[in-house]
PDB file of N, CA, C and O in Angstrom:
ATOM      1  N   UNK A   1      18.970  29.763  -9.530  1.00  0.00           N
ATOM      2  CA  UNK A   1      17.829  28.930  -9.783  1.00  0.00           C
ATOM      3  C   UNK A   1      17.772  27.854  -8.688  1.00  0.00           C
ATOM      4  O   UNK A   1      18.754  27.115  -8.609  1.00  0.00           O
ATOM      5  N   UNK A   2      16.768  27.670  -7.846  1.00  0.00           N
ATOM      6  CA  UNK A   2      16.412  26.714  -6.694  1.00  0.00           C
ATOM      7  C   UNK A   2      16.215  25.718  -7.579  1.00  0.00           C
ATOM      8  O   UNK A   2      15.862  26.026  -8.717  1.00  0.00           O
ATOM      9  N   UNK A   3      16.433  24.117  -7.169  1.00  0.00           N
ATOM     10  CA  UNK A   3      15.508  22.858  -7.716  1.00  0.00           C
ATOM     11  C   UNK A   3      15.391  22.181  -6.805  1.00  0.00           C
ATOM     12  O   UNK A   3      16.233  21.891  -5.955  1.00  0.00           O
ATOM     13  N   UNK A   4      14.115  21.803  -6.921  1.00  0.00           N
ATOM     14  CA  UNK A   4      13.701  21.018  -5.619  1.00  0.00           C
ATOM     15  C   UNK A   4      13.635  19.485  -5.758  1.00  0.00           C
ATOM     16  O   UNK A   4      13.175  19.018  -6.800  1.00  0.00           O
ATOM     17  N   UNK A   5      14.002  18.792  -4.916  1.00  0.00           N
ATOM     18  CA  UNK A   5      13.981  17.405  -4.881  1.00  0.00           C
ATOM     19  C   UNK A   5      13.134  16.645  -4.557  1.00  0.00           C
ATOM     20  O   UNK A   5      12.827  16.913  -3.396  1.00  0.00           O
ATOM     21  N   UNK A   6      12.475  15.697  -4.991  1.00  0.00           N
ATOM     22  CA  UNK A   6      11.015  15.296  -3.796  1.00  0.00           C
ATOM     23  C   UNK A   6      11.685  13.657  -3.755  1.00  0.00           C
ATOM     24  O   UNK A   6      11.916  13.028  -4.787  1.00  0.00           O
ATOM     25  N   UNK A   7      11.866  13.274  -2.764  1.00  0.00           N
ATOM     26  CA  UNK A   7      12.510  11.857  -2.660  1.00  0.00           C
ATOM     27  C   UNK A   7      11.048  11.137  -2.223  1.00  0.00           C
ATOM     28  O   UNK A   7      10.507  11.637  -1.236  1.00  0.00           O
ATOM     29  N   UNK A   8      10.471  10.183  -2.770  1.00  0.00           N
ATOM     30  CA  UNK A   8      10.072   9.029  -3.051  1.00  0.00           C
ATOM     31  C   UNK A   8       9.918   8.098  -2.020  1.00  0.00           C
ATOM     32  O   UNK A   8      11.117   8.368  -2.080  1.00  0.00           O
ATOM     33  N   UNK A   9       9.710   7.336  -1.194  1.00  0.00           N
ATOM     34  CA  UNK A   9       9.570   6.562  -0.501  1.00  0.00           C
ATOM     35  C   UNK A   9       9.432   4.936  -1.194  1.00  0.00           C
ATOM     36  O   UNK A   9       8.269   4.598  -1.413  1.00  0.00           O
ATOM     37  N   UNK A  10      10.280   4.138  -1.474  1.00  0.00           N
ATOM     38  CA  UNK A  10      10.393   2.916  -2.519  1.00  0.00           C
ATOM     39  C   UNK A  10      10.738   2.181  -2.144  1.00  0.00           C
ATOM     40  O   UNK A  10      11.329   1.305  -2.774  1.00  0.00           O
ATOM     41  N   UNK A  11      10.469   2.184  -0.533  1.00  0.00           N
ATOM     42  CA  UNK A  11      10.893   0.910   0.456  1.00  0.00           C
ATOM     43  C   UNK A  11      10.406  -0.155   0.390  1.00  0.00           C
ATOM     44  O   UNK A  11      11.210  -1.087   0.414  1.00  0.00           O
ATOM     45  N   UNK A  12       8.956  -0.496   0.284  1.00  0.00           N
ATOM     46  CA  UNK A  12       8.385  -1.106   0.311  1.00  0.00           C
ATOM     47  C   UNK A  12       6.939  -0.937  -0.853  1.00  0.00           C
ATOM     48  O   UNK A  12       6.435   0.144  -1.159  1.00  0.00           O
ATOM     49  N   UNK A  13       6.517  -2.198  -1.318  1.00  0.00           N
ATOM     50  CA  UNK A  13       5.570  -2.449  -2.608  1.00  0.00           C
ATOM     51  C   UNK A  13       4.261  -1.058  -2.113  1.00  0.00           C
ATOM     52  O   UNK A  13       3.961  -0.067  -2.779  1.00  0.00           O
ATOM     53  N   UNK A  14       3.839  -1.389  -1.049  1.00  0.00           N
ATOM     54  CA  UNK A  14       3.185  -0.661  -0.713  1.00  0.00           C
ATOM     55  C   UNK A  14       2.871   0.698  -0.677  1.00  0.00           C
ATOM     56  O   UNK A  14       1.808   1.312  -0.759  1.00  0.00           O
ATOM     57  N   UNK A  15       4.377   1.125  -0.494  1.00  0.00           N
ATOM     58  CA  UNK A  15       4.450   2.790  -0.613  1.00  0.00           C
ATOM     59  C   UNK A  15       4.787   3.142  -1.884  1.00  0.00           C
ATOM     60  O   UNK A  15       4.854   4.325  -2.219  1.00  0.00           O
ATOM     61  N   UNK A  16       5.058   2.019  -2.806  1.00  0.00           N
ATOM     62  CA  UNK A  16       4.971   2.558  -4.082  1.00  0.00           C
ATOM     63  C   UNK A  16       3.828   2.399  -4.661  1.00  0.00           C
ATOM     64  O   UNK A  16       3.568   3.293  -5.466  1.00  0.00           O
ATOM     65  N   UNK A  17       3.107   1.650  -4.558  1.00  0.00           N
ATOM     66  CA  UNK A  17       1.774   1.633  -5.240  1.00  0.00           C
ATOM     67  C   UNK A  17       0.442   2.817  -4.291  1.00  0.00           C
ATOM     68  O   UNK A  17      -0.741   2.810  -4.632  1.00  0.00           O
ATOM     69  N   UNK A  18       0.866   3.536  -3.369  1.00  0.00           N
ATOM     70  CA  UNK A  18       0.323   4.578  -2.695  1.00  0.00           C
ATOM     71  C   UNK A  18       0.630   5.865  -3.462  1.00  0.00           C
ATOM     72  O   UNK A  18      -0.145   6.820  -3.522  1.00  0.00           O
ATOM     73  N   UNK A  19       1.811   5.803  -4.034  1.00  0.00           N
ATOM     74  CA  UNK A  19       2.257   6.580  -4.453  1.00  0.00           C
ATOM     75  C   UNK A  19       1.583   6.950  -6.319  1.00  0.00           C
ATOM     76  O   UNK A  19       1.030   7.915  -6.847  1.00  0.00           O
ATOM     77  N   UNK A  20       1.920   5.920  -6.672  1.00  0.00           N
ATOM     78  CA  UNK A  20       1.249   5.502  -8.070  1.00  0.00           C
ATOM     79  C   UNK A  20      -0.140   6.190  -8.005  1.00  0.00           C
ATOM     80  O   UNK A  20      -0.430   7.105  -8.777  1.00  0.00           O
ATOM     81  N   UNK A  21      -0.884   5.779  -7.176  1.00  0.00           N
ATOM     82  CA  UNK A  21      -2.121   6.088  -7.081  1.00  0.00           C
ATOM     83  C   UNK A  21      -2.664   7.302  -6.907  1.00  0.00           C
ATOM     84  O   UNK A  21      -3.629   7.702  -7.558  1.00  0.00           O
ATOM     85  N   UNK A  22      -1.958   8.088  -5.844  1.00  0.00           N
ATOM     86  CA  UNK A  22      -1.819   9.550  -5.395  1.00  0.00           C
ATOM     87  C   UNK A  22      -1.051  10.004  -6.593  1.00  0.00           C
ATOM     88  O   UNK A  22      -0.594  11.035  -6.098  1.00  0.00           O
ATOM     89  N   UNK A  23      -0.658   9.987  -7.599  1.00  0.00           N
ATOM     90  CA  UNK A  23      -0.528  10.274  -8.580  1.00  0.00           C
ATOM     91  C   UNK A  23      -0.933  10.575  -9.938  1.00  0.00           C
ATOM     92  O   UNK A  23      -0.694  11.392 -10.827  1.00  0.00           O
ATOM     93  N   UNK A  24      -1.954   9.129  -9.611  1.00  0.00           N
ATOM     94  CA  UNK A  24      -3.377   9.508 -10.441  1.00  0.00           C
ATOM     95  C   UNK A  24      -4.317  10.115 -10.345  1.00  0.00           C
ATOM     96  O   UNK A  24      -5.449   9.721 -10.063  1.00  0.00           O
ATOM     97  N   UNK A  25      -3.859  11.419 -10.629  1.00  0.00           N
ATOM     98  CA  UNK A  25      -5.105  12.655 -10.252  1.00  0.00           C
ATOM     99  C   UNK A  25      -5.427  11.997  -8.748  1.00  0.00           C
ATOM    100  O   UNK A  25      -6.366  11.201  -8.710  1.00  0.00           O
ATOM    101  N   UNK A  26      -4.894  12.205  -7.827  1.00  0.00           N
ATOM    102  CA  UNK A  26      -4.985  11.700  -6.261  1.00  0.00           C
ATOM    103  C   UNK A  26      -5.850  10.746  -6.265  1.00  0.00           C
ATOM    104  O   UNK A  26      -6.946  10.839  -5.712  1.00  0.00           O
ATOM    105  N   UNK A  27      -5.434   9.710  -6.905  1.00  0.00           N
ATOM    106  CA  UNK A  27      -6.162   8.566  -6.517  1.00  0.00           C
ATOM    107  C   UNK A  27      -7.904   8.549  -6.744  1.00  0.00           C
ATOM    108  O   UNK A  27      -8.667   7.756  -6.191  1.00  0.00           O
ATOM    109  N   UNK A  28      -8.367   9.836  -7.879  1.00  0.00           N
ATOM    110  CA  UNK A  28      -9.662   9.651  -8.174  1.00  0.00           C
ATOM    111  C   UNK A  28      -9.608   8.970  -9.252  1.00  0.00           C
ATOM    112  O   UNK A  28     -10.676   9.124  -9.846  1.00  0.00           O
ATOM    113  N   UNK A  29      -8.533   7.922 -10.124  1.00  0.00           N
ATOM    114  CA  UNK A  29      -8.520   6.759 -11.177  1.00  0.00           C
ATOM    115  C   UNK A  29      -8.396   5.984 -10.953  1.00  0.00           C
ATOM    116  O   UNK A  29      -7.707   6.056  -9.936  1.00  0.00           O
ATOM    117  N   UNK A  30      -8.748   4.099 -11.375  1.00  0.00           N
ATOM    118  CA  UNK A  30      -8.536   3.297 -10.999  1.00  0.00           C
ATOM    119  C   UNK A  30      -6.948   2.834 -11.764  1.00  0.00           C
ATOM    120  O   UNK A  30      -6.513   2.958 -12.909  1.00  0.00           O
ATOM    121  N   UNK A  31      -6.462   2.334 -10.662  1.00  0.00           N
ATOM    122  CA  UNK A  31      -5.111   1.848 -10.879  1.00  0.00           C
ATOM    123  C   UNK A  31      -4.501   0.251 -11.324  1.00  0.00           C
ATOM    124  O   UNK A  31      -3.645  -0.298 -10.631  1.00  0.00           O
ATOM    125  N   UNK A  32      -4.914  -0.214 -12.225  1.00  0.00           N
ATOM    126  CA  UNK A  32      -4.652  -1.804 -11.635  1.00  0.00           C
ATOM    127  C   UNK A  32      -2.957  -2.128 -12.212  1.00  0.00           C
ATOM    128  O   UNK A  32      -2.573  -1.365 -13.098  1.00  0.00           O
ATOM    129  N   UNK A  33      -2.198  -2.959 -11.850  1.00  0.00           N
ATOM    130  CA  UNK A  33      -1.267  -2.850 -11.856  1.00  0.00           C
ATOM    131  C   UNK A  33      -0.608  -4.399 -12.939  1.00  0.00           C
ATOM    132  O   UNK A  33      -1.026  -5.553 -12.843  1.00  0.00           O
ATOM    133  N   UNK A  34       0.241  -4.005 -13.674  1.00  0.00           N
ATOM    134  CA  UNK A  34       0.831  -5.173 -14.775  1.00  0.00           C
ATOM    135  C   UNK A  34       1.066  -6.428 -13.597  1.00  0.00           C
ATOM    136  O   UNK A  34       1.323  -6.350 -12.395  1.00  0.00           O
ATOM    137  N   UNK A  35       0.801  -7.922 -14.742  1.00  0.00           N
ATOM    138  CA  UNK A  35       1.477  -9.038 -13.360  1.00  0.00           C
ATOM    139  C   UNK A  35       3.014  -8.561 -14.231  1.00  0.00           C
ATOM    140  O   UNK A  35       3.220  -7.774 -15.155  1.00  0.00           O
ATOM    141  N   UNK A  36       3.913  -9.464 -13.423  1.00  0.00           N
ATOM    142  CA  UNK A  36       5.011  -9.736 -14.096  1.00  0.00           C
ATOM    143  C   UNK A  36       5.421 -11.354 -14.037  1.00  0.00           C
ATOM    144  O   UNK A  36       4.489 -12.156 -14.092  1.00  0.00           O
ATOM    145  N   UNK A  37       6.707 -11.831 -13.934  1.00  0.00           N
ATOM    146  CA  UNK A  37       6.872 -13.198 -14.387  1.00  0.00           C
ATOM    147  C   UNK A  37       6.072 -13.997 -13.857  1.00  0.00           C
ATOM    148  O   UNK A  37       5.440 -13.680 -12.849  1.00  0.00           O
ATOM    149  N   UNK A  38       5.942 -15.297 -14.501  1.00  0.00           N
ATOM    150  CA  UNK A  38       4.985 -16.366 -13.182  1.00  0.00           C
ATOM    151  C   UNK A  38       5.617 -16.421 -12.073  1.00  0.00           C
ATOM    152  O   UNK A  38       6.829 -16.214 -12.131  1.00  0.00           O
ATOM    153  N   UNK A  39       5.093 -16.668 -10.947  1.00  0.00           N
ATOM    154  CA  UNK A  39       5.232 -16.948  -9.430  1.00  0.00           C
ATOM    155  C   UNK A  39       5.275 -18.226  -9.119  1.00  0.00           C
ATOM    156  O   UNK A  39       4.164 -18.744  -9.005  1.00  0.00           O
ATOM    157  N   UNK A  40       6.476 -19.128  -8.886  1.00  0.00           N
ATOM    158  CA  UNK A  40       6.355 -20.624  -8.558  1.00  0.00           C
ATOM    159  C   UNK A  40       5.958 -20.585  -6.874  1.00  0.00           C
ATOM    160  O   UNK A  40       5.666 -21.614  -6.265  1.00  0.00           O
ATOM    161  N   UNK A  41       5.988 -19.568  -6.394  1.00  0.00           N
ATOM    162  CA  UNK A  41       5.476 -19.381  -4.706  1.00  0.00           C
ATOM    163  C   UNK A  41       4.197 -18.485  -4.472  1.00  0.00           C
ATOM    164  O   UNK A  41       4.073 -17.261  -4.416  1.00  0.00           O
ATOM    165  N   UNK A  42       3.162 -19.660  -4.339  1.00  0.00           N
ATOM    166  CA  UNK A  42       2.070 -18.562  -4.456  1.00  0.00           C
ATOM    167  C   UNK A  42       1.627 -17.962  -3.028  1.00  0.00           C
ATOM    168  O   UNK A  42       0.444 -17.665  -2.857  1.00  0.00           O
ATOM    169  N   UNK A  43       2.138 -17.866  -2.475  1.00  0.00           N
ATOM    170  CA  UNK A  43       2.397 -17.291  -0.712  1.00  0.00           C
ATOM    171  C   UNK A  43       2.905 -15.812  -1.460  1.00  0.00           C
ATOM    172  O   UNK A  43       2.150 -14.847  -1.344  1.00  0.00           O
ATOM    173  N   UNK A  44       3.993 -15.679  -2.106  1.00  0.00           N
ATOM    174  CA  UNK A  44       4.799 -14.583  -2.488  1.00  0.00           C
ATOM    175  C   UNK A  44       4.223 -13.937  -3.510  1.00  0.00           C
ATOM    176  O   UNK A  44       4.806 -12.932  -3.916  1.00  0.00           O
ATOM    177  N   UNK A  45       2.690 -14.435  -4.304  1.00  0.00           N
ATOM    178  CA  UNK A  45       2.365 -13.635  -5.025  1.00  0.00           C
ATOM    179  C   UNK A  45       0.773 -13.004  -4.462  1.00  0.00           C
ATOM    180  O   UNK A  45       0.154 -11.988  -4.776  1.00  0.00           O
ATOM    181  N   UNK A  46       0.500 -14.017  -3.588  1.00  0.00           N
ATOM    182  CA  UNK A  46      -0.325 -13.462  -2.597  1.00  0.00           C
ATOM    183  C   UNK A  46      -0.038 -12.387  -1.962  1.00  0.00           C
ATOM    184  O   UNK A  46      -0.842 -11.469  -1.805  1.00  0.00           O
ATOM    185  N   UNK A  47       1.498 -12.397  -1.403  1.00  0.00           N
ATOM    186  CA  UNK A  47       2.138 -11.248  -0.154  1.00  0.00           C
ATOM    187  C   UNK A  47       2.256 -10.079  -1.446  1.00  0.00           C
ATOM    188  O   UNK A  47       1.857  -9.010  -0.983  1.00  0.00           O
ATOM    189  N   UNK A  48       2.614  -9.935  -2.721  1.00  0.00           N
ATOM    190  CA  UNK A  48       2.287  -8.517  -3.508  1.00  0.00           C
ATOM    191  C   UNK A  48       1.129  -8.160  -3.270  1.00  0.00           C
ATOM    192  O   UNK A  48       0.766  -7.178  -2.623  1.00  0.00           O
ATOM    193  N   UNK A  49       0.337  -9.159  -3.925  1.00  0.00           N
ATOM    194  CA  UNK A  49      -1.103  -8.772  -3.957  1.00  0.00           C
ATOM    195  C   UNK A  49      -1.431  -7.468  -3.050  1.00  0.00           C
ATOM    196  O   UNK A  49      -1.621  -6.301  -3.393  1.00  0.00           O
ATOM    197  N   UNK A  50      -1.431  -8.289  -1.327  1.00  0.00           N
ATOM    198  CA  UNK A  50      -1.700  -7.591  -0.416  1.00  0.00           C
ATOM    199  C   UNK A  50      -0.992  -6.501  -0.418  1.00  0.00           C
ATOM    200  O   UNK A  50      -1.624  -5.505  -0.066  1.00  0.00           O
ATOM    201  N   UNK A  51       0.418  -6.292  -0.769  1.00  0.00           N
ATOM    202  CA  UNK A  51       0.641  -5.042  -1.097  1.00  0.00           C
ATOM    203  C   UNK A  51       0.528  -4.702  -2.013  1.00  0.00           C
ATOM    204  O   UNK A  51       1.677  -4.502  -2.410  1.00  0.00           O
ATOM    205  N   UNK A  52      -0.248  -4.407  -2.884  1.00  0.00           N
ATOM    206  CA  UNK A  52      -0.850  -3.742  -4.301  1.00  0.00           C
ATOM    207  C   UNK A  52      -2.314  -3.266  -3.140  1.00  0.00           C
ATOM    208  O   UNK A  52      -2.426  -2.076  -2.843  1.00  0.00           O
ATOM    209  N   UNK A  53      -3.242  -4.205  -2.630  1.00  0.00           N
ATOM    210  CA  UNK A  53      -4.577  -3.650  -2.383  1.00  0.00           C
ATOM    211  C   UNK A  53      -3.733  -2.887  -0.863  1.00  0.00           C
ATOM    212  O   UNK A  53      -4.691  -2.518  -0.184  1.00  0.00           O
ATOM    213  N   UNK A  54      -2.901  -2.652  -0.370  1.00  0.00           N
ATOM    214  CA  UNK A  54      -2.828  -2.380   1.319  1.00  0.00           C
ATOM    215  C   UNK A  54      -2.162  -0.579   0.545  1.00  0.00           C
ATOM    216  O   UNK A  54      -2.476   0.519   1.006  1.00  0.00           O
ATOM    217  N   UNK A  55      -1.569  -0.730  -0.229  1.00  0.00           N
ATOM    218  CA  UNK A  55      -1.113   0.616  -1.287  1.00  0.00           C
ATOM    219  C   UNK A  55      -2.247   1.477  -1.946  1.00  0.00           C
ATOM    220  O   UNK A  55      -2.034   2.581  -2.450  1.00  0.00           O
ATOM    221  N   UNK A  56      -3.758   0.722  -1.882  1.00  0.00           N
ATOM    222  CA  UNK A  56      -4.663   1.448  -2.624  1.00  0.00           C
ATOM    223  C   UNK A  56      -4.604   1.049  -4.091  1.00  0.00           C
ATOM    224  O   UNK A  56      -4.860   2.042  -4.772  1.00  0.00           O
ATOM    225  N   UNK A  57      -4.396   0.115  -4.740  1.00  0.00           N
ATOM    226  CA  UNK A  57      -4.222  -0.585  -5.876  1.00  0.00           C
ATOM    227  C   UNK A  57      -5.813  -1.044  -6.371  1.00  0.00           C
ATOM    228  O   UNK A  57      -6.636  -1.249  -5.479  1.00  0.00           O
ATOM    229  N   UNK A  58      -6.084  -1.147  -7.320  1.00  0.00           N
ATOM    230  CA  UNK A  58      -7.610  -1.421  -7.584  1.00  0.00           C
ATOM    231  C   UNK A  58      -7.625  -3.656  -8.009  1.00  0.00           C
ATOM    232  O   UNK A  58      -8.480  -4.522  -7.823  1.00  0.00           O
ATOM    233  N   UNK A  59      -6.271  -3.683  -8.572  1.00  0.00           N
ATOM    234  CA  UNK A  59      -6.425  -4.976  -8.902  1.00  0.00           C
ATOM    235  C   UNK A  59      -4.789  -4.788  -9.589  1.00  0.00           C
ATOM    236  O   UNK A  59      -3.955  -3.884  -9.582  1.00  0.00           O
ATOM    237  N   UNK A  60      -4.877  -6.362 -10.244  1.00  0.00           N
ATOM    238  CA  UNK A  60      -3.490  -6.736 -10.743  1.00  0.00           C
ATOM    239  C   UNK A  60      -4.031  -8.052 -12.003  1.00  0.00           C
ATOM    240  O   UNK A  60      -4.815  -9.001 -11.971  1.00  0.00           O
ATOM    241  N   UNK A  61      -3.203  -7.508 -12.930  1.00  0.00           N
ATOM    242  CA  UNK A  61      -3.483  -8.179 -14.044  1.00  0.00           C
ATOM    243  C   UNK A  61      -2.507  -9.784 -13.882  1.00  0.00           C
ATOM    244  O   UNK A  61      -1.311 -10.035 -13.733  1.00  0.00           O
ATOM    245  N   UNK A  62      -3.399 -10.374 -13.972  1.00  0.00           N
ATOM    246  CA  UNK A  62      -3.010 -12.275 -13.647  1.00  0.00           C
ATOM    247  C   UNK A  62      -2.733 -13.072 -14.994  1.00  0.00           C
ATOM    248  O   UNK A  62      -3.446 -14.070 -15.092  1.00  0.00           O
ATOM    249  N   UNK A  63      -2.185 -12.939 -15.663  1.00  0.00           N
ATOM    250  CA  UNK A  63      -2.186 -13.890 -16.491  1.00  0.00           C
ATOM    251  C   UNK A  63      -1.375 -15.026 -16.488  1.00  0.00           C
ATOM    252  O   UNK A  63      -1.703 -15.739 -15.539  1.00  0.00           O
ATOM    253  N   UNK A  64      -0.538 -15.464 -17.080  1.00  0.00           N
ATOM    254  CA  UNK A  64       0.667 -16.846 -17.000  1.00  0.00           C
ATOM    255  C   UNK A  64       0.480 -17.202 -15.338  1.00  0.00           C
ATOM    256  O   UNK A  64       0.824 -18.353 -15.068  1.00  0.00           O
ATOM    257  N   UNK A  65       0.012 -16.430 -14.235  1.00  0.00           N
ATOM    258  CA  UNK A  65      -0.086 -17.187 -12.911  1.00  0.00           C
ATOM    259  C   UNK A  65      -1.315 -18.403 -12.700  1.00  0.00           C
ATOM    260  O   UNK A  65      -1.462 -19.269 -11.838  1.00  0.00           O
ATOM    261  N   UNK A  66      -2.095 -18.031 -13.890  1.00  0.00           N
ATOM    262  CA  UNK A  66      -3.484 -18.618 -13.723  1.00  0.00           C
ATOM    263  C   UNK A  66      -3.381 -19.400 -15.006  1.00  0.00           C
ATOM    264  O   UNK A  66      -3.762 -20.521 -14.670  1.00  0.00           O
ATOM    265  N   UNK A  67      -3.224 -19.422 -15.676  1.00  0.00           N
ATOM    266  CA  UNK A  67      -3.126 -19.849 -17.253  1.00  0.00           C
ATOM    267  C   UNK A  67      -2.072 -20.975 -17.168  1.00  0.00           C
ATOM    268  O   UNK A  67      -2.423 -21.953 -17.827  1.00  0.00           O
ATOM    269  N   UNK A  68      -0.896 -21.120 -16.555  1.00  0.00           N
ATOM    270  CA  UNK A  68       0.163 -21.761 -17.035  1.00  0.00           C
ATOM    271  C   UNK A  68      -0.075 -22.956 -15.862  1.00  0.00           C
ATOM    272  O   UNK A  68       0.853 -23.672 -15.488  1.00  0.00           O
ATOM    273  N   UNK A  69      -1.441 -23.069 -15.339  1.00  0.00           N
ATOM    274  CA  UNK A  69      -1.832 -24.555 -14.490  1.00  0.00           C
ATOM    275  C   UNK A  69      -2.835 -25.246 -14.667  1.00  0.00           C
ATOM    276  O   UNK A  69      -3.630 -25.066 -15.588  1.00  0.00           O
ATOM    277  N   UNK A  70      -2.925 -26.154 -13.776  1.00  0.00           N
ATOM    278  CA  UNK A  70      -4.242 -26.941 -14.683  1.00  0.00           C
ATOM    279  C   UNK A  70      -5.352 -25.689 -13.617  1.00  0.00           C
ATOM    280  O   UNK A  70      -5.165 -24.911 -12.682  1.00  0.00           O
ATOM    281  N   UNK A  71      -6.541 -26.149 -14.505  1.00  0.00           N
ATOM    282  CA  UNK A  71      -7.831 -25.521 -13.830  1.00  0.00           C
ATOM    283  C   UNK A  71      -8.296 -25.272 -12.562  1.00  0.00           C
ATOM    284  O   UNK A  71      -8.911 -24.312 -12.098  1.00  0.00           O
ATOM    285  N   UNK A  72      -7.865 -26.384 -12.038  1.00  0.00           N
ATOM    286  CA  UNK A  72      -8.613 -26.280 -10.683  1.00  0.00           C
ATOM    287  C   UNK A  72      -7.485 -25.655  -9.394  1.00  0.00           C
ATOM    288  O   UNK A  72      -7.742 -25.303  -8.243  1.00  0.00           O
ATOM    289  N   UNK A  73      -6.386 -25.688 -10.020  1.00  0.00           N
ATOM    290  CA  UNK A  73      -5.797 -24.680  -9.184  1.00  0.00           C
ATOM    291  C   UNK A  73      -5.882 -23.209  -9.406  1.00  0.00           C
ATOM    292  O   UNK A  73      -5.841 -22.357  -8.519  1.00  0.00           O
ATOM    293  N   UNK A  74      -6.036 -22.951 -11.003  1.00  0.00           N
ATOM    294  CA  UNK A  74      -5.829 -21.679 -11.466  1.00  0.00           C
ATOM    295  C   UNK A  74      -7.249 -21.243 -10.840  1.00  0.00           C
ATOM    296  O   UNK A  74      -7.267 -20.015 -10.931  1.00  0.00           O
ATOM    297  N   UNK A  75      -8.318 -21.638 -10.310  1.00  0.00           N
ATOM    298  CA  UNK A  75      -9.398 -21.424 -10.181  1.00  0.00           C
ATOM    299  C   UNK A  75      -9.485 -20.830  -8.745  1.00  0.00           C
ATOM    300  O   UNK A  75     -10.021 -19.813  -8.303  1.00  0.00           O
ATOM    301  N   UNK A  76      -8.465 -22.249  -7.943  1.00  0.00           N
ATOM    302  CA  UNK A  76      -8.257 -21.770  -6.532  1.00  0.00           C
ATOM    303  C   UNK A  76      -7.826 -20.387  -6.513  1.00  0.00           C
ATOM    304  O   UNK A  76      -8.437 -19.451  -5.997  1.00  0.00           O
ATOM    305  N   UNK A  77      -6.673 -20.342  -7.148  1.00  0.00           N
ATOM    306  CA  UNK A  77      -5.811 -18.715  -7.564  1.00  0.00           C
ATOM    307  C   UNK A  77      -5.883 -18.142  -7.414  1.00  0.00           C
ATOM    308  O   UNK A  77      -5.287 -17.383  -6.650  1.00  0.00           O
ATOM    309  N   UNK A  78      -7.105 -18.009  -8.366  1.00  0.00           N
ATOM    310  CA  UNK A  78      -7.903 -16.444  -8.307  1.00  0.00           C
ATOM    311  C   UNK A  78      -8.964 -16.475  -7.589  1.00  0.00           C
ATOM    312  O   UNK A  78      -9.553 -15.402  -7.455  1.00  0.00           O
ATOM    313  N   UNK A  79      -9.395 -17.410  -7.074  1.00  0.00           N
ATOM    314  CA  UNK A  79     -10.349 -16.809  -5.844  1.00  0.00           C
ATOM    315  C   UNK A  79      -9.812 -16.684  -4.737  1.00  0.00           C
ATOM    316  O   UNK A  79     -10.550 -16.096  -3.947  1.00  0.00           O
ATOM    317  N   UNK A  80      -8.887 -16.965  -4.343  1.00  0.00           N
ATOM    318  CA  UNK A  80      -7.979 -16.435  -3.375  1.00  0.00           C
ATOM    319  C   UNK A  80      -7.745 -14.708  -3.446  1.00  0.00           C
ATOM    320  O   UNK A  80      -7.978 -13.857  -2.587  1.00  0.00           O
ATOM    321  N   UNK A  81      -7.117 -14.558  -5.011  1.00  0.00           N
ATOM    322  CA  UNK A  81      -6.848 -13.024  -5.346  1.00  0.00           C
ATOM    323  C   UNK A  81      -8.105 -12.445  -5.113  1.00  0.00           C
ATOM    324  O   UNK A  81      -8.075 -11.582  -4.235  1.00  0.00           O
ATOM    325  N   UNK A  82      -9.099 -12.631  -5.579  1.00  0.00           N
ATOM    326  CA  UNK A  82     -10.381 -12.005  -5.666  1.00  0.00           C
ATOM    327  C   UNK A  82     -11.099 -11.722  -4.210  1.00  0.00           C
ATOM    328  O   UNK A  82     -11.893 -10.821  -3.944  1.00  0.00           O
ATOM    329  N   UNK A  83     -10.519 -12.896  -3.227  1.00  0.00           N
ATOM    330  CA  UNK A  83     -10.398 -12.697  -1.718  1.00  0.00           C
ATOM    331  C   UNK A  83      -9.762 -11.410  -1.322  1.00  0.00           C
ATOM    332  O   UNK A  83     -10.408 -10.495  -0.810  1.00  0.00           O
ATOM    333  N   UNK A  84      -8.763 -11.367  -1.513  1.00  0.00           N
ATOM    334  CA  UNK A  84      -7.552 -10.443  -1.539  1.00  0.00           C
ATOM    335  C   UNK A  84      -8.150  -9.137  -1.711  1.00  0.00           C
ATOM    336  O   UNK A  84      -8.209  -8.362  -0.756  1.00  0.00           O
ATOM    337  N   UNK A  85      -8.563  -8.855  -2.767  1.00  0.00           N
ATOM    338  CA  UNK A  85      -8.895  -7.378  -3.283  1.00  0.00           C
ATOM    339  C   UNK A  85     -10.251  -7.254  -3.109  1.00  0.00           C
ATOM    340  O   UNK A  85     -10.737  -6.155  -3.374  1.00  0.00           O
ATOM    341  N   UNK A  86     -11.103  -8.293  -2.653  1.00  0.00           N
ATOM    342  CA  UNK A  86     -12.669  -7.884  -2.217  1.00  0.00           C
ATOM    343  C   UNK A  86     -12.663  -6.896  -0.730  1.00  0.00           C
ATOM    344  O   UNK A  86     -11.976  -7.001   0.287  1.00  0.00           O
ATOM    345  N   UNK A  87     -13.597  -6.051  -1.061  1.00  0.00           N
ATOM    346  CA  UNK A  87     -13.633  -5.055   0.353  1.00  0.00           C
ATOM    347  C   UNK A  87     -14.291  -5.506   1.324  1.00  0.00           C
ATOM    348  O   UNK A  87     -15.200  -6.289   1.050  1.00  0.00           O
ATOM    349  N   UNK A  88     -14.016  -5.123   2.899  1.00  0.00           N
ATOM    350  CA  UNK A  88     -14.318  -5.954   3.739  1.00  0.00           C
ATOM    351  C   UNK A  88     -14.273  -6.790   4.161  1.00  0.00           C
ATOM    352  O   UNK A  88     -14.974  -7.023   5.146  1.00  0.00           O
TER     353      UNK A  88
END
């Protein structure tokens, strides 16, 4: 009995969320991806971001990053993100 191995590429955010996607019926579903803990560095939750949309990612669910500040930053936040994942 042959078994074949298919090794993964999990180097980087990017090639996993390429992967995710090409997975979803090749990327003809939209993908958006869980947040996880809050981010006290928002440079570093920016730099996922970009790799979530540079992977083919449709979006990323924000919650406690936007929620757990006052308004007018959480506002900045996400229009930054919304920068991020707008096309063009």
């Amino acid at each position: 009995m042959n078994i074949f191995v298919r090794i993964i590429l999990i180097l980087r955010i990017a090639e996993r969320v390429q992967h995710v996607v090409q997975s979803a019926f090749n990327g003809r579903r939209i993908v958006i991806f869980s947040g996880g803990p809050a981010q006290t560095d928002d440079e570093a939750l920016f730099d996922e971001i970009r790799a979530i949309q540079a992977g083919g990612g449709f979006g990323s669910i924000i919650g406690r990053n936007s929620f757990q500040r006052p308004k007018e930053k959480a506002i900045a936040l996400l229009q930054t993100i919304m920068g991020i994942y707008k096309p063009g």
